[in-house]
Each structure stands twice: as structure tokens, then as C-alpha cells.
C-alpha positions in Angstrom: -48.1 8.6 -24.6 -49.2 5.4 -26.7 -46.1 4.6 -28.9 -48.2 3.5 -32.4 -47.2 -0.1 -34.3 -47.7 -1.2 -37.6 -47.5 -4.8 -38.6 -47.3 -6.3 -41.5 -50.5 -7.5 -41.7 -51.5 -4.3 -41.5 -49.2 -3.5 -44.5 -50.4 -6.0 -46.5 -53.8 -5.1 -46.1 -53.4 -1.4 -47.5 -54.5 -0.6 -50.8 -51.9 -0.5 -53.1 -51.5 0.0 -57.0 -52.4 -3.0 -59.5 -49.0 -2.3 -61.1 -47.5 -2.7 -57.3 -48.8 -6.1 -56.4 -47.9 -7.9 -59.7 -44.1 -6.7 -58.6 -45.0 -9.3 -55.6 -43.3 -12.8 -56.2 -44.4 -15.7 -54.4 -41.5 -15.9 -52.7 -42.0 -12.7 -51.5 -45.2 -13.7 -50.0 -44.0 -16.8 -48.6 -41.0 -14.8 -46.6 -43.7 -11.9 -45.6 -46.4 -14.7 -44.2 -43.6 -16.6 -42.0 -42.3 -13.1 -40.7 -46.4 -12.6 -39.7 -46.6 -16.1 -38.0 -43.4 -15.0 -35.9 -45.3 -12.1 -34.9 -42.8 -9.5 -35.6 -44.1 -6.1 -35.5 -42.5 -2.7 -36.7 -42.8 0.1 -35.1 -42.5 3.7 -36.6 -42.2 5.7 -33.6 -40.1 6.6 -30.6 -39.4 7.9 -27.4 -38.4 11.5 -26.9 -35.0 11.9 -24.9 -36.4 12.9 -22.1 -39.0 9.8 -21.6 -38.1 6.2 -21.6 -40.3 3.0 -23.2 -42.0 0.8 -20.9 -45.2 -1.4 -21.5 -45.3 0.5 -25.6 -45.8 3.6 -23.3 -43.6 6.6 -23.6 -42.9 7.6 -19.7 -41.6 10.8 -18.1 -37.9 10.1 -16.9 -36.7 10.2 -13.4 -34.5 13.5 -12.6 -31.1 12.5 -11.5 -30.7 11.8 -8.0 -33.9 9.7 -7.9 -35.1 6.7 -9.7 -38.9 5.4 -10.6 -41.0 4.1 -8.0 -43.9 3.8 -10.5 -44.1 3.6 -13.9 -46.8 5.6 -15.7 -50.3 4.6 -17.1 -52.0 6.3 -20.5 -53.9 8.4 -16.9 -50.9 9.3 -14.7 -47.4 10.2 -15.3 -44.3 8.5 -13.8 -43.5 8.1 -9.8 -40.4 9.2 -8.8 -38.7 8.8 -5.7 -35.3 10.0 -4.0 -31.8 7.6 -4.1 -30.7 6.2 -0.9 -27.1 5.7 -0.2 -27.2 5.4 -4.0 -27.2 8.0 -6.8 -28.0 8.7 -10.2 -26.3 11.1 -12.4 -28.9 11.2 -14.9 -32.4 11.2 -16.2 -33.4 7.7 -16.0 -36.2 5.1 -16.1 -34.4 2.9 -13.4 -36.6 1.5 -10.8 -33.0 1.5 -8.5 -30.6 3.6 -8.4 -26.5 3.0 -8.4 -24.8 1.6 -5.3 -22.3 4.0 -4.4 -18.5 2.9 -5.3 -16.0 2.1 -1.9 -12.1 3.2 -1.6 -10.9 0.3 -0.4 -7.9 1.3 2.2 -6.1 -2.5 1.0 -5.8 -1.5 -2.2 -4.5 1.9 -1.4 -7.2 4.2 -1.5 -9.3 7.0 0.2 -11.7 8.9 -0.7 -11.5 12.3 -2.7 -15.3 13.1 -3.0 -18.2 11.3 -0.9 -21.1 10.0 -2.9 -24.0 12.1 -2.9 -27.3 11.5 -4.7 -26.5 12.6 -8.2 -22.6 11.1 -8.3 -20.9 8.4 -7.3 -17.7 8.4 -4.7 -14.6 9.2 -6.1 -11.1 8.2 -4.8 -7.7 8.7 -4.9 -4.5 7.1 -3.8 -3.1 7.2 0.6 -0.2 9.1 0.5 2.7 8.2 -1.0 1.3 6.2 -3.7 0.2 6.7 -7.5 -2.9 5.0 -9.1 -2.9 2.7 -11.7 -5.9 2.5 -12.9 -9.2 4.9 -13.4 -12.4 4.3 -14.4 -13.7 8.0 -15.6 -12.5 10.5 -12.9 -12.3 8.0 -9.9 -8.7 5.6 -8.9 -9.4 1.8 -8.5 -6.0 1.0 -7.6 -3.0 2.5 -6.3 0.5 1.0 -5.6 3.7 2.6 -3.8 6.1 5.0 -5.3 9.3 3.6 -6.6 11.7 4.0 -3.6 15.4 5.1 -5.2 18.4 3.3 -4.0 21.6 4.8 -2.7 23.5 6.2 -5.1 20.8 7.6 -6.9 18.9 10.4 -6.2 14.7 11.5 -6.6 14.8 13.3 -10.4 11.0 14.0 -10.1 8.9 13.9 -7.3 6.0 11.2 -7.2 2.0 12.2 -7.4 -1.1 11.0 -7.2 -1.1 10.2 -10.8 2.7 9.4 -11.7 5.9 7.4 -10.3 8.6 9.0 -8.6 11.9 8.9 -10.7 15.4 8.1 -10.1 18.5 9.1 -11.5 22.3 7.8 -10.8 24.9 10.2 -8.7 27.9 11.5 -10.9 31.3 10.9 -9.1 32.2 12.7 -6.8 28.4 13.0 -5.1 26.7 10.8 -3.2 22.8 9.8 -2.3 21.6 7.3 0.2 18.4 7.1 -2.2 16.3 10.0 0.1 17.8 13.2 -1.6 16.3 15.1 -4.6 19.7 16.1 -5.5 23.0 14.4 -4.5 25.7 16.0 -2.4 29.4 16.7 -3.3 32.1 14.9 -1.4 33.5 16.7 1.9 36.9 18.6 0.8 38.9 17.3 3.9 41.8 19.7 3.2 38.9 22.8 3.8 38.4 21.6 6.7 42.1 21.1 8.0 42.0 17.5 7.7 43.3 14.8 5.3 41.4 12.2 3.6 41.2 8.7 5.5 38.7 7.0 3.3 37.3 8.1 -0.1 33.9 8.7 -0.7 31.8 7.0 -2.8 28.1 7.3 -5.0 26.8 6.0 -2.0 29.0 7.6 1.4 31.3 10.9 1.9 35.0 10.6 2.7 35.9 9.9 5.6 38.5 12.4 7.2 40.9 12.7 9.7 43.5 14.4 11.2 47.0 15.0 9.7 49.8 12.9 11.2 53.5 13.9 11.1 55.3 10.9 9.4 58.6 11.9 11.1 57.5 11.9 14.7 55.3 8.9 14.2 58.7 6.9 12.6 60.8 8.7 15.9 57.9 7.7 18.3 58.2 4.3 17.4 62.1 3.8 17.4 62.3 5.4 20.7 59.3 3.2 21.6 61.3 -0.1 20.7 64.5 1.1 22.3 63.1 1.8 25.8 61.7 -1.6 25.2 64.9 -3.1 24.3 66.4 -1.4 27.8 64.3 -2.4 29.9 64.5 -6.3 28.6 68.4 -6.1 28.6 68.0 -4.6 32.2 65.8 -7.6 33.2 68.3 -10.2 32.0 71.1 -8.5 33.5 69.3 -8.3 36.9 68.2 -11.9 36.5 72.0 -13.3 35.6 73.1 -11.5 38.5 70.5 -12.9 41.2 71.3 -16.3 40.0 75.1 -15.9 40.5 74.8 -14.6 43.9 72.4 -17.2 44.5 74.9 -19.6 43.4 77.7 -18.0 45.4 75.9 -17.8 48.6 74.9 -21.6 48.4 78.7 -22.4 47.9 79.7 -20.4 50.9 77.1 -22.7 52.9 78.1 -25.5 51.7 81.9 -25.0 52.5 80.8 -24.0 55.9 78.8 -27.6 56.3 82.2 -29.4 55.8 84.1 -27.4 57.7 81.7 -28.1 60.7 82.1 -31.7 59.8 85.9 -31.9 59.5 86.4 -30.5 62.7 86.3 -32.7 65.7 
């Protein structure tokens, strides 16, 4: 399990052609013997993949779903011990395992997949919002679908992964922003009426019905003449009280002198 080193002392101190160490400059030395005083060591061997370095030892990784509770000796090969409310998804030489990721609700998400002990949590968006952002297969943040206005209606649907989109009403349709395709205008004539109010990209007509012109213009003049009577009657009447009021308070008043005159 040993991983070997060689330093360069121990290069240095090989046997090497006379030819060879006349190619040696002093500066060459002088760079080599500062690199030695640093203690700088190379080392021409490694790990296999499934084995990490710890201590110049090559250990035995952890499966996933655990981590290492002990690291092994030249004598005994690597503790491993199970994730908690954590996980691992691969081999490893960790001594902890992952904390498991949280959808948080407050930035509008829930979770998809529960963590278990070989993968983390994943989440998506609540309903009726998209995400915005991923990290590998999980959502980190979702916002609200764009809501369409009236007069326009939903051209596609929103998802999990994508916006809703809107498109305008042509004339003669109309949308009050909830429809995924806008409606023609009511026809009032279809429907025995006649128009009282058009309709717009955001409201139908408005219909009614029909009024005969003639009557209405008739209706009104006999309206106004029966009103006309009835104030010439009231004057009339009126002018007449008064005179007979008038009259019968001369008559008294003849009378009074009458009464007078006589002895």
C-alpha cells in the first residue's frame, strides 16, 4: 500500500556515466542543492482509482453512501461507515459525508426526490412557477409565470422549466388575459338584437334590443302634448278660481255698504 519516493538526493547519489556528470554545470548543482534544502521530494507513483492517498498510504475508498471512519494502516484496510441524513454519490476517502440540499418553499420550491444515502435532494418549482436556475439536475430558484394582460391571450402554456407566453388579440376578439385562445365578438343581429356598445380586444359588444325610431319619436310628442294639456288646463282652472274669487268678494262688499246706507 506504501506509495515509493525518490528524492533528489537519492538521484544524485546513483551512479551515472563519466560522460554524464561532466554535462553537470555548477549552476546546475547549485539549483539541484537549494531544491534539496527545501526538501522537495518526487514521487513516481500513484494511487489506483479506486483508493485514495492519505499519510503516503494508498487506502481502499469508501462505497458511496458511506464515508471513512478510519483510515487504513500498512496492517488494516480502510473503516467505512454509513451517511446519516447525508449522502455520497461516489467512492470516496471523505471522513463526512454531504449535507443533503433543502427546497426552500420562499424561494419557490418543493421537493421532486428526497435525499437518500447515495444522492442528494432534488427540487423543483410550487406550481405555477418556472425555475431559473439549476445546479446539475436539481432547481435553486423559481419565480412566477408571466401573467398575460387583457387583450392578449396564453400562446404557450408555462412549465416547470419555461415562461408562459402571450400574444395580442386580433380585432374583432377579445381576452381578459386568462384564455389560451381569444374569443370572437357576439353577432348581436344572431341573436335578434342590435349592437349598443362595441366590443373591444379586451370586452364583447354589448347588445340590446331593437327600438322602433317612429313610435319612440310618436311616444314622445304625444308625451309632451298631454303635458302641454294638462298645464293649459291648470292655468285655465287657476284664472277662473281667482275671478270668482274676485267676484264673490265684490258682491260682499256691495252688500257691507248697502247695510251701511240704510238707516
Amino acid at each position: 500500500m506504501k506509495c515509493g519516493g525518490e528524492t533528489f538526493l537519492d538521484f544524485f547519489s546513483q551512479e551515472k556515466p563519466s560522460t554524464l556528470k561532466m554535462l553537470f554545470s555548477l549552476k546546475h548543482i547549485f539549483i539541484f542543492a537549494a531544491i534539496f534544502l527545501l526538501n522537495i521530494d518526487l514521487c513516481f507513483c500513484a494511487c489506483a482509482r479506486a483508493e485514495y492517498e492519505i499519510n503516503k498510504e494508498c487506502c481502499p475508498m469508501c462505497a458511496p453512501g458511506s464515508h471513512v471512519y478510519r483510515h487504513c494502516t500498512e496492517f488494516v484496510s480502510t473503516t467505512c461507515a454509513p451517511c446519516v441524513d447525508s449522502f455520497t454519490s461516489e467512492p470516496n476517502g471523505l471522513q463526512q459525508c454531504f449535507s443533503c440540499a433543502v427546497c426552500d418553499t420562499g424561494q419557490g420550491l418543493q421537493v421532486k426526490t428526497a435525499c437518500t444515502r447515495i444522492s442528494d435532494t432534488v427540487c423543483e418549482p410550487l406550481e405555477g412557477l418556472y425555475c431559473t436556475n439549476y445546479e446539475k439536475s436539481s432547481c435553486t430558484q423559481a419565480v412566477e409565470h408571466t401573467q398575460c394582460s387583457p387583450g392578449q391571450y396564453i400562446k404557450q402554456k408555462g412549465t416547470a422549466h419555461d415562461d408562459a407566453e402571450c400574444a395580442e388579440c386580433k380585432n374583432g376578439t377579445y381576452s381578459d388575459g386568462s384564455l389560451e385562445m381569444c374569443k370572437l365578438h357576439t353577432k348581436c343581429e344572431d341573436l335578434g338584437l342590435e349592437e349598443i356598445k362595441p366590443g373591444t380586444t379586451i370586452s364583447d359588444v354589448e347588445c340590446g334590443n331593437k327600438i322602433n325610431l317612429v313610435a319612440l319619436i310618436i311616444g314622445i310628442i304625444v308625451f309632451i302634448a298631454v303635458v302641454a294639456v294638462v298645464v293649459i288646463f291648470v292655468k285655465i282652472k287657476h284664472k277662473f278660481s281667482r275671478c270668482s274669487d274676485w267676484n264673490a268678494e265684490k258682491e260682499r262688499g256691495t252688500k257691507t255698504e248697502l247695510k251701511i246706507l240704510t238707516p
